[in-house]
N, C-alpha and C positions, 0 to 999 in steps of 0.2 A: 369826741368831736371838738374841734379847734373855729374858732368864730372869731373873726378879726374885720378889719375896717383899714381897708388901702386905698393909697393915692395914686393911681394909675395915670399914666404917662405915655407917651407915645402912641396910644394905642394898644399896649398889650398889655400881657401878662404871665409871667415866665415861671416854670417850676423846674427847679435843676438839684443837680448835686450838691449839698454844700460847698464841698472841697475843688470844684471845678473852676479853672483857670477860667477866664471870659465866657460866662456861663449864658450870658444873655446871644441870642443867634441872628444871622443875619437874614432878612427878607426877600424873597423876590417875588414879582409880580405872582406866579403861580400859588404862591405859600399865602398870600397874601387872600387872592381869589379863596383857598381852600379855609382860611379860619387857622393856620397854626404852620409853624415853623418847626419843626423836629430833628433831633439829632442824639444821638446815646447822649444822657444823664442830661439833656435837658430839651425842654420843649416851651414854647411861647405862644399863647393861645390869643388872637386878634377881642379887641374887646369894642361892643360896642359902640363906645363913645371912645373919642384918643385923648380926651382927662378926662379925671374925677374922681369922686371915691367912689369904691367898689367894697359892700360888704360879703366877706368869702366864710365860706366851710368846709373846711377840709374835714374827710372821715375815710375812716377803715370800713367794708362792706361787704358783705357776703352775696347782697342782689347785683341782677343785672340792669340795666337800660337806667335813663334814668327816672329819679325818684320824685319828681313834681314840675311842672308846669314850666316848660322853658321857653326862650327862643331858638334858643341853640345848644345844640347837645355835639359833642366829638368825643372820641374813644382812640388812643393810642397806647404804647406797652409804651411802658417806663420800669427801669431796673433803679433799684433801691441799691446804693452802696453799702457793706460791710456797714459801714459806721452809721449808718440809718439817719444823718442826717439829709433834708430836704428843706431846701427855702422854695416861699414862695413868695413873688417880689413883681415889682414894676421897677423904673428905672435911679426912683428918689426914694422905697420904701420897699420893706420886707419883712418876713417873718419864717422861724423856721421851726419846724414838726419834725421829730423823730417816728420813724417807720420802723415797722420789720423789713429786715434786707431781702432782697428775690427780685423775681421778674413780677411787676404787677400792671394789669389793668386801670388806668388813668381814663375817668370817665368827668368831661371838661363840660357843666349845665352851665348857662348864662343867660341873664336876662333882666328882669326890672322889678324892685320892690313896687310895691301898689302906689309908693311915694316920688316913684320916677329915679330914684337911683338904682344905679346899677347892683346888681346881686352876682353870684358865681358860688358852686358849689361843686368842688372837688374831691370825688373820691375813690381811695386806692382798693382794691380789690386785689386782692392771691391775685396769681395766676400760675396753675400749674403746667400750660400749655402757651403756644405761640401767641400773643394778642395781634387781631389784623384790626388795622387802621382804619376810623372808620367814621362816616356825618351820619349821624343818629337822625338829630333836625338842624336841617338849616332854613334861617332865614334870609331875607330878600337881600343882605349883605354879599351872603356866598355865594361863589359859583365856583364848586370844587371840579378839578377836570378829571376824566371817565378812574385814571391811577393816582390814585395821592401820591404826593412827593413828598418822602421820607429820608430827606438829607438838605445838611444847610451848612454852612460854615460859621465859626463865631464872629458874632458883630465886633 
């Protein structure tokens, strides 16, 4: 497991490819409604607050759903590239984790240390099958519509 401490910006919080030309995606009303932005080799997940720091964990996982107490839980596929690198970044900070390459399981928890910052824990999961898109829990932020919408353009 990977445990870091980001500066989150705009509101979000984006996991991409390394090697991806404008890897951060652009918004729209609907994306915004649903908690995340998606698009091959990267996805931007809405974060609580639009600053601050956010402390994250990213991990590798064999379970489903997620693993402790959140406010907001999202599930998307994310394809790992060949070269297994992955950042994980806001718009002024980032960090980047090497993966096993494939198609995986992106399982996006968020919510609040006991001390009122924001927390976020991120983890990749195999998948040897389709992953369908998916609000685990939402809170009173969300109002995803009846189909999520799985396509955006880069910012």
């Amino acid at each position: 497991m990977v445990e870091r401490s980001l500066t989150v910006s705009y509101g979000q919080l984006a996991i991409f490819d390394s090697r991806l030309p404008r890897p951060f995606n652009d918004w729209s009303p609907v994306h915004a409604a649903q908690g995340f932005s998606w698009r091959p080799g990267s996805v931007s997940f809405a974060t609580l607050e639009t600053s601050g720091r956010v402390q994250i964990a990213i991990e590798r996982s064999k379970a489903d759903g997620p693993t402790r107490a959140c406010e907001r839980a999202i599930v998307v596929p994310f394809l790992v590239a060949d070269h297994g690198e992955v950042e994980v970044a806001s718009i002024s900070d980032a960090v980047t984790v090497h993966l096993a390459p494939g198609n995986h399981e992106l399982t996006f928890e968020h919510g609040r240390l006991e001390r009122g910052e924001m927390r976020a824990r991120l983890t990749f999961r195999a998948a040897g099958s389709a992953v369908s898109p998916r609000i685990l829990i939402a809170d009173p932020l969300l109002a995803p519509p009846p189909e999520l919408v799985m396509a955006t353009e880069p910012a």
